[in-house]
N, C-alpha and C positions, 0 to 999 in steps of 0.2 A: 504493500500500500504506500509505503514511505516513496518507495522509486517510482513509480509511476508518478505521486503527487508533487516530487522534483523535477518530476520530467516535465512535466504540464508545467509549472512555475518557469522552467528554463526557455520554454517555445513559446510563453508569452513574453517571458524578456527579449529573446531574439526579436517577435515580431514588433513589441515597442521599440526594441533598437533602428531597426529597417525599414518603421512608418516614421520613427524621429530623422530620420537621414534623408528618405524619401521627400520629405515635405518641408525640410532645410539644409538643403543641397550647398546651400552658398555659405552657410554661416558655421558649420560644423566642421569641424578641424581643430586636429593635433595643436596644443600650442604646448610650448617648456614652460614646465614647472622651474625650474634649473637652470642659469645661462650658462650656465660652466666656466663663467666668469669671477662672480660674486656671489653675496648671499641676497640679494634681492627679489624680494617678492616673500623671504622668509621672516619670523621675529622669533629669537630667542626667548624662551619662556622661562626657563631656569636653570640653565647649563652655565657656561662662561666662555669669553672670549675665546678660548684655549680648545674648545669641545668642538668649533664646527670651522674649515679650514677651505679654502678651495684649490687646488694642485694639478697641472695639466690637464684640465676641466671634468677632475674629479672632485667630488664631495668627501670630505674625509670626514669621519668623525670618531673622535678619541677613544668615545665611551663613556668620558669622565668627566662632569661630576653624573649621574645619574639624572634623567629629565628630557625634556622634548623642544625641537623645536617647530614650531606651526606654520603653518601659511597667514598670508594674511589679509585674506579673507576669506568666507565660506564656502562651500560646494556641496552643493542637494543631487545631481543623478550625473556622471560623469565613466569615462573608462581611464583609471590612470595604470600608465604601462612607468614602470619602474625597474632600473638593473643594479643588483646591489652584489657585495662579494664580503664576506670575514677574512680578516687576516689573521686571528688566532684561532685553535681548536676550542671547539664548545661556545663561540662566540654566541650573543643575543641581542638581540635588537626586534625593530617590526615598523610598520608604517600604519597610524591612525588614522580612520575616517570617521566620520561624521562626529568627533569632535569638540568636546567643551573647550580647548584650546589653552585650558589652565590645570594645574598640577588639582589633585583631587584631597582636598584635607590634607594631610600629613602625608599623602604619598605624593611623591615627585613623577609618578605620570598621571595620564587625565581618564577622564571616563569617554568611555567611547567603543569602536569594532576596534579592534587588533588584528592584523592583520602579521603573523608573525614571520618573523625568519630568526631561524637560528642554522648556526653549523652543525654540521654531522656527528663531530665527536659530542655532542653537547646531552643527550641521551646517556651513553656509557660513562662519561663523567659524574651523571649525576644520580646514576643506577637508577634508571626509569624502563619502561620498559619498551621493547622495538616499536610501539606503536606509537610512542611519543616524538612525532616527527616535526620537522621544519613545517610551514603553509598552514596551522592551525586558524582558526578564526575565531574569534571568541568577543562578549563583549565584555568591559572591563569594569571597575569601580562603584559595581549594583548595577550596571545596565543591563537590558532583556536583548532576547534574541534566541529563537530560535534553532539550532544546529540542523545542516542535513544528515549528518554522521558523525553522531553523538558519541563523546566523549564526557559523561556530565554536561556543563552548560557549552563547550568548547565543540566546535565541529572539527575531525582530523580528515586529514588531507587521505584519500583512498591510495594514493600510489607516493614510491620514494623519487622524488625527480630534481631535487636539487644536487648542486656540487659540492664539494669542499671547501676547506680554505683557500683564501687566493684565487677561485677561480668566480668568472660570474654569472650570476643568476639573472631571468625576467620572470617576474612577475607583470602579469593583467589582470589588472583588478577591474570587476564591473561592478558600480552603486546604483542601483536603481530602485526607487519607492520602497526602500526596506529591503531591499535582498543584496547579498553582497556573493558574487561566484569569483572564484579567484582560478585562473592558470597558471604552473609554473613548469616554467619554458616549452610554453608549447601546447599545452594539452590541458583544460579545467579538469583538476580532482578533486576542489572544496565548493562549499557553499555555507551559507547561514539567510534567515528571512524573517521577517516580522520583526526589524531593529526597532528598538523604542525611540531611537533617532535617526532619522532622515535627511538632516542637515546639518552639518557643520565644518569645523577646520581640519586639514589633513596635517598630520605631525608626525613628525622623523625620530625615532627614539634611539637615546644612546642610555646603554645598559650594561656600563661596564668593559667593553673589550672593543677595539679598531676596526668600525666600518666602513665601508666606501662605498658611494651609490652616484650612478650617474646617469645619462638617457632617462632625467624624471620629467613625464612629460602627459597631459589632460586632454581631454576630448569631452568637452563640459555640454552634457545633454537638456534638453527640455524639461522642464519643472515638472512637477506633478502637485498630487491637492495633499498640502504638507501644512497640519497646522502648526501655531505657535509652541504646543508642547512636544511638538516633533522636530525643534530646532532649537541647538544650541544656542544658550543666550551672547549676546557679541561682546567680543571683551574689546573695550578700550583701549 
């Protein structure tokens, strides 16, 4: 029952993707999240100067101190395609969507989808067991969401398809009206639907160990009927 009613959910995202594209041909396009120049168009939320760097138009980031940084402004239904790599074994990190865009109480990330990426060793380090993969989806800090392939409240990703350290990964993320299906490199093996938020900031987490992410880049789709408590409030 589960797979069939994902599958139904997925062919009407396709065909809202197909009538959005169909009926704005001219205004729909890829734009960078990223210049690979600077940090513009991002705001540091609680890291420090020292955490987020830019290097032959890569995105570096330390790790260190623990925290996020945002966009800055919001985004309700978009595809962002993003390529990230770990330079240490067991690295963690992940990329937020729909976003309160500030640290959550006394924790230094926010509440929101999580969209994870960790390295490979990062399991056997921390004696978890083989199903605890990189690509999980989950929402964070008391947010709701239902998983397609439930792990508790966390959906895990159906196949192993990312790489090691050093090497790099793509992620496509699609956000549409509460669902979020994720592919990595190549092929969707996650999902989650019915988020309690629909709109808000996308944020870059550093979690302790040397990431790099680069080709971040949006494809920002047509609204849908999103009330006010399905949207992060704006932070100043």
């Amino acid at each position: 029952m589960n797979y069939y009613r994902t599958s139904l959910l997925t062919l009407i995202l396709c065909l809202s993707l197909f009538t959005a594209i169909a009926q704005n041909t001219d205004e729909l396009m890829f734009k960078p999240l990223f210049n690979g120049k600077d940090l513009s168009g991002w705001v540091d939320v609680n890291t420090s100067p020292d955490t987020w760097k830019v290097e032959d138009g890569i995105l570096v980031c330390s790790g260190n101190p623990i925290g996020v940084m945002r966009s800055d402004r919001q985004y309700e239904n978009f595809i962002l395609e993003i390529e990230w790599r770990h330079m240490e074994a067991g690295g963690n990190s992940g990329v937020f969507v729909w976003s309160e865009g500030t640290p959550f109480k006394d924790n230094p990330l926010t509440k929101a989808i999580e969209v994870q990426m960790l390295e490979l060793a990062w399991a056997e380090q921390h004696n978890q067991t083989d199903a605890y993969v990189h690509g999980e989806l989950f929402p964070t800090m008391g947010m709701t969401a239902i998983p397609d392939n439930p792990r508790g409240i966390r959906s895990k990703s159906l196949e192993k398809r990312c790489k090691g350290k050093g090497e790099w990964n793509k992620y496509v993320v699609v956000c549409v009206d509460g669902t979020v299906k994720l592919s990595v490199n190549g092929k969707f093996v996650n999902g989650l639907r019915a988020s309690e938020r629909k709109k808000g900031y996308i944020c870059l987490e550093a979690e302790g160990s040397e990431i790099h992410f680069r080709n971040i880049r949006l494809l920002e789709l047509p609204p849908g009927i999103t009330s006010e408590a399905q949207t992060a409030p704006l932070v100043d």
